[in-house]
C-alpha positions in Angstrom: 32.7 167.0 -106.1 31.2 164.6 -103.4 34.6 163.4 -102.4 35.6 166.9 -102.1 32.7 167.4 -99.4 33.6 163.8 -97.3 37.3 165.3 -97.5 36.6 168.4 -96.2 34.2 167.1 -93.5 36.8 164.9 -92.3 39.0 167.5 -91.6 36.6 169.1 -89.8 36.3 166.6 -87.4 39.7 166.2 -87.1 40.5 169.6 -86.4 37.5 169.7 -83.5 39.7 166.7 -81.9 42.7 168.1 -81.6 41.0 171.5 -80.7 39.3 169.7 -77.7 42.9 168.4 -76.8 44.7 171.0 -77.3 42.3 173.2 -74.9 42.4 170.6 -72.2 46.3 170.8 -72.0 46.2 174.8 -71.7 43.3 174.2 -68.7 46.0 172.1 -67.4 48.8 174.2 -67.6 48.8 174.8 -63.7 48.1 171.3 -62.9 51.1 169.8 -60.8 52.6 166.9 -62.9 50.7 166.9 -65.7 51.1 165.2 -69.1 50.0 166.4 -71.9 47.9 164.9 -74.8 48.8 165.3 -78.5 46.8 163.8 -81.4 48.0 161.0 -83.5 46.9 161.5 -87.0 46.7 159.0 -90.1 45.2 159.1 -93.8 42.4 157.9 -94.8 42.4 154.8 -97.3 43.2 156.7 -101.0 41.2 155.9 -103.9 42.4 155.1 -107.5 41.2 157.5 -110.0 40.9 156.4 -113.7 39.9 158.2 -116.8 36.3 158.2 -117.8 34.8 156.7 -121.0 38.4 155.5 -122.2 38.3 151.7 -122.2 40.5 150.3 -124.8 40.3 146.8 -125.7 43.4 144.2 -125.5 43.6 141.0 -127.4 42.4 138.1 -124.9 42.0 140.5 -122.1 38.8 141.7 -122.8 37.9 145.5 -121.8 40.3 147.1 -119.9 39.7 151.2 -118.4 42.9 153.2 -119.2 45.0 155.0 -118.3 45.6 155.3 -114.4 45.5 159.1 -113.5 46.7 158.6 -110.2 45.5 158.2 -106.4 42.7 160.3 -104.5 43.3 161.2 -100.7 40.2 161.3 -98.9 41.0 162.8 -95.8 42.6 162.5 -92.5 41.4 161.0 -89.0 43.0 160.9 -85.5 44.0 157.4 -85.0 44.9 157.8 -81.2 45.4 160.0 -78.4 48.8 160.1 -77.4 50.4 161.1 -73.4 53.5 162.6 -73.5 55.5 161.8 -70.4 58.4 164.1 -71.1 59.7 165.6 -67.8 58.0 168.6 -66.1 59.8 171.4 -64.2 60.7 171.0 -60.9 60.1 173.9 -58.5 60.5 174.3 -54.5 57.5 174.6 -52.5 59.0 174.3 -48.8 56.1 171.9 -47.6 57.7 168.3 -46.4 54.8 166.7 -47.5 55.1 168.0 -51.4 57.0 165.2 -53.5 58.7 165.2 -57.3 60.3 162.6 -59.1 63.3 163.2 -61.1 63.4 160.6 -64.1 60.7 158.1 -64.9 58.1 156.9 -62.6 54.6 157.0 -60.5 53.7 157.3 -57.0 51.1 154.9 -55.9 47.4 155.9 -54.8 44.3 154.4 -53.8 41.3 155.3 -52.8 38.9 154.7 -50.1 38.1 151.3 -51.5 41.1 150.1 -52.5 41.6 150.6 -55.6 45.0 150.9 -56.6 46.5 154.5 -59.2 49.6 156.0 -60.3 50.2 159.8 -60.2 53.0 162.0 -61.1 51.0 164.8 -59.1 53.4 165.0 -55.8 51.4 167.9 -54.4 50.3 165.8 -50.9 49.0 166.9 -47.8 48.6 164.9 -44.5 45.4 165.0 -43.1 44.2 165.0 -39.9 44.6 161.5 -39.5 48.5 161.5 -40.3 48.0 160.0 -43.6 49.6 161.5 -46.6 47.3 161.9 -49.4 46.2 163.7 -52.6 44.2 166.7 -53.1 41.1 164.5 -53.5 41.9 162.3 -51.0 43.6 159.3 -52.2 46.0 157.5 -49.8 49.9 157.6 -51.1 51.6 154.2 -50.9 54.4 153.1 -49.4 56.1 149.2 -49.7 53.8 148.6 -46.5 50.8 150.3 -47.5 49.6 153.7 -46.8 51.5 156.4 -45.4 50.6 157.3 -42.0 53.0 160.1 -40.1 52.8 161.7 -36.7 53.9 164.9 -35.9 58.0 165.2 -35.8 60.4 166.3 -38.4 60.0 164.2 -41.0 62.5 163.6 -43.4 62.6 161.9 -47.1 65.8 161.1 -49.2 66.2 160.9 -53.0 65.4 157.0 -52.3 62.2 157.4 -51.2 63.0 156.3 -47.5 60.6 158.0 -45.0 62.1 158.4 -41.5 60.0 160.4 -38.6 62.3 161.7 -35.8 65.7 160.1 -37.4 63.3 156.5 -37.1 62.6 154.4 -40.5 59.4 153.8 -40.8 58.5 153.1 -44.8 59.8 153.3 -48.5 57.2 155.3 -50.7 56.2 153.1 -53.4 57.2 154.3 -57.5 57.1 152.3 -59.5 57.6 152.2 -63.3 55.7 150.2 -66.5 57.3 149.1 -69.8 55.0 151.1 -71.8 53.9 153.7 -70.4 51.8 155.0 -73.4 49.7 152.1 -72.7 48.4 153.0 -69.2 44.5 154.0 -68.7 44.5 157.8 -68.1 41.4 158.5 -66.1 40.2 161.4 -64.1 42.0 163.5 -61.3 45.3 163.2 -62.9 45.6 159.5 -62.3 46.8 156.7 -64.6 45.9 153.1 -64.3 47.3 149.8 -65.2 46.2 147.9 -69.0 47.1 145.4 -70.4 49.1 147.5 -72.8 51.0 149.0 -69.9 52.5 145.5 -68.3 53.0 145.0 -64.5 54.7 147.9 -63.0 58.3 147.5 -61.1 60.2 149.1 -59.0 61.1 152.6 -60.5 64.9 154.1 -60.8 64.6 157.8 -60.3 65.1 160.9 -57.5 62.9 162.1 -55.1 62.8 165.5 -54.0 61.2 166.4 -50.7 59.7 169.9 -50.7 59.4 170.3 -54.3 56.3 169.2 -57.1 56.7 168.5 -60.8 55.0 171.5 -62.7 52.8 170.1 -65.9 55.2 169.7 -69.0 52.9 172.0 -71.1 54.1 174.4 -73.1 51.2 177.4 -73.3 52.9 179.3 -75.9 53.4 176.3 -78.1 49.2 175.2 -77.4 48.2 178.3 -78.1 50.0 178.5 -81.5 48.5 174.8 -82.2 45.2 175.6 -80.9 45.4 178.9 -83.4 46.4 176.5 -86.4 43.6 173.7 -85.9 40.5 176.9 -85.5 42.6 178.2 -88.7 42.4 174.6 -90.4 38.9 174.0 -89.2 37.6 177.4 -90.6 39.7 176.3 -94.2 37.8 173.1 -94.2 34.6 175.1 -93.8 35.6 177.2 -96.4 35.9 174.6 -98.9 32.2 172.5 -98.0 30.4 176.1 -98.6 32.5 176.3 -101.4 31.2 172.5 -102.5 27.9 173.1 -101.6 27.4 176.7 -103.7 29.0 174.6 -107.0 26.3 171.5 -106.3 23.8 174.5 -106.2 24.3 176.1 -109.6 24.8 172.7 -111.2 21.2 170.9 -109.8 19.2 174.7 -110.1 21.2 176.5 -113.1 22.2 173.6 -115.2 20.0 172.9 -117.8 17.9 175.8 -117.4 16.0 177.4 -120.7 17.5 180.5 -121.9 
């Protein structure tokens, strides 16, 4: 009866997770290069479950409880968060500054203090300064630091070679990681480096000038999962009130004089 309650509870929890997650993806649906989040799930440890007041004894063995009726679940946890880096749509915006990569890789950020990010978000701007950054104002990268342009027709191939006014001035710097699932996901659409994630190198894919990489959510598909897991929660619900009416007539009815 108590295991049925832990049971329950933990699927409660479970189901709040992955309805947090879920509803984080479909805020993000308009976010440009965004990755999604899905929920790693495992079982909890299982119980053996014998028969009650059946011990039967065995020469030289002593006591011994019989028979086995089989193994208890007790539940299921989320074990990890996991980013899905499956390939967004790509869509033309006609602004010079906007970048998307085609195939596997980051562009490189920093920040004001130097701080070093990855981003598939290749919605940049240039600023009034002539360098090319992010919406919140982090510098983009190139092999010789940040990207500073001056007014002229600026031009960038599938390389990632920047040239003002038919000049070369810089490669923009994308790079790639081994594991990618083991990069820090952090605020502002930005990843950073673990030690999961390895050293990142040079990355082999296409960049588009004048295009972004829309988020690879689906919003029909987290809708449906965010519909199951409220469904799931409320079932799990169901089944504590349930638990917790039983425990009531046995401790209050139980036992009570005619």
């Amino acid at each position: 009866m108590i295991r049925g309650l832990y049971t329950s509870a933990s699927g409660m929890i479970m189901e709040a997770i992955k309805t947090d997650i879920t509803a984080n993806n479909i805020a993000n649906t308009d976010t440009s290069g965004f990755k999604k989040e899905l929920a790693i799930l495992k079982a909890s440890p299982e119980m053996d479950i014998y028969r009650l007041n059946d011990v039967k004894e065995i020469p030289n063995k002593g006591p011994f409880l019989t028979p086995f009726v089989g193994k208890l679940g007790t539940g299921t946890v989320v074990d990890e968060t996991y980013t899905s880096f499956e390939q967004g749509q790509i869509v033309q915006t006609g602004d010079i500054y906007n970048l998307a990569l085609l195939g596997t890789g980051f562009f490189t950020v920093a920040d004001a203090d130097g701080n070093i990010f990855y981003t598939r978000d290749g919605s940049f701007i240039r600023n009034q300064d002539g360098n090319i950054v992010t919406k919140e104002g982090n510098f983009l990268l190139g092999e010789r630091g940040p990207l500073v342009l001056a007014d002229g027709d600026t031009v960038i191939n599938s390389r990632g070679e920047v040239r003002l006014d038919g000049e070369f001035l810089d490669n923009i710097a994308v790079v790639d990681f081994q594991e990618k699932t083991g990069l820090e996901k952090i605020k502002d659409n930005l990843f950073k480096e673990s030690e999961l994630s390895g050293q990142p190198f040079p990355a082999e894919c296409q960049i588009i000038q004048g295009s972004i990489e829309q988020s690879n959510v689906n919003p029909i598909k987290e809708m449906i999962n965010l519909i199951t897991a409220l469904r799931a929660y409320e079932a799990n619900q169901k089944c504590i009130q349930t638990h917790d009416d039983t425990l009531g007539k046995a401790v209050n009815d139980i036992g009570r004089p005619l």
